[in-house]
N, C-alpha and C positions, 0 to 999 in steps of 0.2 A: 753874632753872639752878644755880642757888647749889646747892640741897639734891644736885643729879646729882654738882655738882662734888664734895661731899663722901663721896659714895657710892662715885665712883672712886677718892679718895685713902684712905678706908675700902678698899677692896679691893685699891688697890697694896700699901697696908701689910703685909694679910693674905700676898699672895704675899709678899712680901722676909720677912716673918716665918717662914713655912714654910722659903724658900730656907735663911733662915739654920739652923733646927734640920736641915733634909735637909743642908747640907756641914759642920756640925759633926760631925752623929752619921759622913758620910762619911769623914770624916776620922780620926772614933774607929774604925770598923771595919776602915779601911787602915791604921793603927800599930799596929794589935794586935798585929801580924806583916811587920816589914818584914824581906823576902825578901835572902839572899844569891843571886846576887849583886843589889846595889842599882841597877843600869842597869835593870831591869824594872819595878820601884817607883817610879822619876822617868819613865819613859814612862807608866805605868798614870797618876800622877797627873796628869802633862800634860794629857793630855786630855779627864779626869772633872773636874781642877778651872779648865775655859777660857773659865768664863766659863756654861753652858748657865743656863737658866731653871727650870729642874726641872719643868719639864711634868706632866710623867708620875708621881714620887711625890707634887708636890701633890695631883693629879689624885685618885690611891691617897687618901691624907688626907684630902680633901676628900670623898669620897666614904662613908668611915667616921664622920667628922664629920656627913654630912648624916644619918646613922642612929643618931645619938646618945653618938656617942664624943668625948673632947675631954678636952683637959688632958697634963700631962707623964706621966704614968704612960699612958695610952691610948696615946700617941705612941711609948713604949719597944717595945710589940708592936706597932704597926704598922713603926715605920722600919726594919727589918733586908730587908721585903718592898718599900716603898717605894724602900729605897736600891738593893737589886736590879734595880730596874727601870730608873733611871739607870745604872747599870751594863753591863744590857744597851743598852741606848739608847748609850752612847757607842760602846763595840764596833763595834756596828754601824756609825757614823759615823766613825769610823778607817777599817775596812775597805770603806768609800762613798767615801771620797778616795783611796782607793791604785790606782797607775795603771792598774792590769786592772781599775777599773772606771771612776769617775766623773773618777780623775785631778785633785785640787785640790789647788792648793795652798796655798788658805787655807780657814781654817773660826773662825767667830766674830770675826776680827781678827789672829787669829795665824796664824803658817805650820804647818801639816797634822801630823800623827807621823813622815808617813814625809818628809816634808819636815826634820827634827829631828833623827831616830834613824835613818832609813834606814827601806828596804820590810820588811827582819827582823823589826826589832826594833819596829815598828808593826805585824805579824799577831801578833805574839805577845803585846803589847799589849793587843791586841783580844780573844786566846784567853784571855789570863788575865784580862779582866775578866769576859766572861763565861762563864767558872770558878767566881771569885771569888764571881758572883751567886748562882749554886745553893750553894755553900759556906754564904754568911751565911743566906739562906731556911731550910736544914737546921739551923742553931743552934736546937735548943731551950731553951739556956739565955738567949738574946736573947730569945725570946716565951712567958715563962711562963704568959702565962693564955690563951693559943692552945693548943685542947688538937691533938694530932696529927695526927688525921684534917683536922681543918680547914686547917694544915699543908699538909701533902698536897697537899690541892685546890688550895689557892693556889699550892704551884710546879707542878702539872699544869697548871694555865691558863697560869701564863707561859710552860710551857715549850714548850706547844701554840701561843702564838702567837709566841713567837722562832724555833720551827722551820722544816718545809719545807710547811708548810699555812699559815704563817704570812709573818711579814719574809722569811725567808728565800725562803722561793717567791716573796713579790713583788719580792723584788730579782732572781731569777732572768728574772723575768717584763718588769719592766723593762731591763733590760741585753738580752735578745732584741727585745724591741720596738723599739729606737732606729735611727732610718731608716726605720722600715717603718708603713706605714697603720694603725689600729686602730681598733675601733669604740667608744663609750663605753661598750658595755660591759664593754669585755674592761676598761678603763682603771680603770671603781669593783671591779671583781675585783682587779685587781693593785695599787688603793691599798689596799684594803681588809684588802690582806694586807700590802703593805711599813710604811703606816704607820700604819692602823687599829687593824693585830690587837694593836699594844704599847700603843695607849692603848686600848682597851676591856680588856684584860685588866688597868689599872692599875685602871679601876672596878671591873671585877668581884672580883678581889683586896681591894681598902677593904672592899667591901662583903660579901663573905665572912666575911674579918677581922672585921667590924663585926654578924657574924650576920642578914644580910641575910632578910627574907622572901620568897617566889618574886613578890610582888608588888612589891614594891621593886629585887631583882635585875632583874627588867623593865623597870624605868624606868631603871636604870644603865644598864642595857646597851642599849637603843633610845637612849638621851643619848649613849653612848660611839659606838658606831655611826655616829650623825651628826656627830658635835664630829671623829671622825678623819677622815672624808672631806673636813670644813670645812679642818683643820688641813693636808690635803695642798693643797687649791686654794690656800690664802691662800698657802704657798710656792709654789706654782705660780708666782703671782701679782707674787709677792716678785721673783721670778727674772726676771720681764720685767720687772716698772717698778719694785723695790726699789732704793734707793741702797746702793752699796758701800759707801760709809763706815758708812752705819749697822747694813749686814748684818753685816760684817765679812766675805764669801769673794764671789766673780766672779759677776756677775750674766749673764744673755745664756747661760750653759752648756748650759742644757736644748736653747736653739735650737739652737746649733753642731753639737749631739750628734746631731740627730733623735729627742732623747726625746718621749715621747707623752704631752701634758701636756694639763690641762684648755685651760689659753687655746690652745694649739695646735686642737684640737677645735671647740670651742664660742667661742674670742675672749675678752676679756678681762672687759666688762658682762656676759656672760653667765654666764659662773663664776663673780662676785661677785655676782650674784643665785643662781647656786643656791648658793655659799657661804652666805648671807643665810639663802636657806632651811632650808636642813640646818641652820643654828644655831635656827633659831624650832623647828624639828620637835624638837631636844634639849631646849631649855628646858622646852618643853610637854610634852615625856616626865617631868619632874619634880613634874607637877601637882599630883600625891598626896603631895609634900615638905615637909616645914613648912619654915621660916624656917631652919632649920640647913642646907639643902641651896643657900642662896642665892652661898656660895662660887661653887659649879656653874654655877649660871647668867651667875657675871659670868664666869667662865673662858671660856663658848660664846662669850661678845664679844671679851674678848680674844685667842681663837686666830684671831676670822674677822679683827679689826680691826689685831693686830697689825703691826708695821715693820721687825720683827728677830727 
């Protein structure tokens, strides 16, 4: 008991440690250049800085690190692809509150963008962070021992899963579906694309960056795979029995809406056993991992286990 307990406070650490260099370096890449006029600049940062957990470039990090990357110099060419991906991830979540679609008006404890700046000045928020994303990915002087081509591939993969085969189609896919019946399979189709496709492309991206073997890119991407469908029940999940205070935005929305959500489907025990599952299925995609890939595995517990 004792020794678990230290293994989780070993691991919270690691995340806040990560948090802290992903919003410093954010921070460095958004002053490089603050934008006249300056009304875009205090939206953009609204949002990017409210609070998220950084999911998705620890994820990126974590995933480079378990292939033998680590230290401050490693961390200079990965974060510019990392912080990219928070990037797009907020966007997206500005433009998931604005009232032609999910309509909130709170997200993490605060009130929404366009709750703040208006519907304006929160799509445009949203346009220029994920702008901004592909801007900093295209910096070759940020990743100097990234040679081009590898470059490349890593915003090919992002941009293929922030596209219309990607978030973008699965938010299409959900906003059609709300009211209407679906089968569970149409439902791992459209998580798999609203919020799958941005977190397996943050491993395959680490693991690129980190000169992946086609045997190891297998086990990212089978881990990534499973951890994103987990990561979409456990909100699922959040949304029906989560407490407000602790989510920080409205709980009960998905019902009101008729969106087609795991526990809608399958009930509540039964999502969190196949959430259960899909996190054992990613672990075990790690097999071949040594000891440096162990980040990963505590991440699979904290996306299913999470409260907020």
């Amino acid at each position: 008991m004792v020794k678990k307990l230290n293994e989780n406070n070993l691991f919270l650490s690691y995340l806040l440690e990560k948090k802290v260099v992903v919003d410093q370096a954010l921070t460095r890449y958004l002053e490089d250049n603050i934008p006249d006029p300056p009304l875009i600049f205090e939206a953009v940062r609204y949002s990017l800085f409210a609070g998220g957990k950084r999911i998705r470039p620890i994820l990126c990090i974590a995933a480079s690190e378990a292939l033998g990357r680590g230290g401050a110099d490693d961390y200079e060419d990965i974060l510019p692809v990392a912080c990219a991906l928070e990037m797009i991830h907020t966007y997206s979540l500005i433009h998931d509150d604005l009232p032609a679609m999910d309509n909130d008006d709170y997200r993490r404890g605060i009130p929404t963008s366009h709750k703040v700046f208006g519907e304006d000045i929160a799509i445009l928020a949203g346009d220029a962070l994920l702008t901004q994303a592909f801007c900093l990915m295209s910096r070759a002087d940020l990743m100097t021992r990234i040679d081009p081509a590898t470059r490349l591939k890593a915003i090919s993969i992002i941009a293929e899963a922030a596209g219309m085969t990607g978030l973008i189609g699965g938010q299409v896919m959900d906003l059609k579906a709300e009211g209407k019946q679906a089968e569970l399979d149409t439902l791992y189709q459209m998580h798999n694309r609203k919020t799958g496709a941005l977190i397996l492309a943050s491993l395959q991206a680490g693991g690129l960056l980190a000169g992946a073997d086609p045997m190891a890119m297998e086990a990212l991407m089978t881990y990534g795979q499973n951890i994103g469908l987990s990561f979409q029940i456990a909100d699922d999940l959040l949304n029906v029995e989560g407490d407000m205070a602790v989510l920080g935005k409205n709980t009960g929305s998905d019902a009101s809406r008729g969106k087609v959500t795991f526990p809608a489907l399958l009930g509540c025990d039964e999502s969190r056993k196949l959430a259960r599952r899909l996190k054992d299925e990613a672990v075990a995609a790690l097999s071949n991992l040594d000891h440096r890939a162990e980040p990963l595995r505590k991440l699979a517990e904290f996306i299913v286990n999470r409260r907020s």
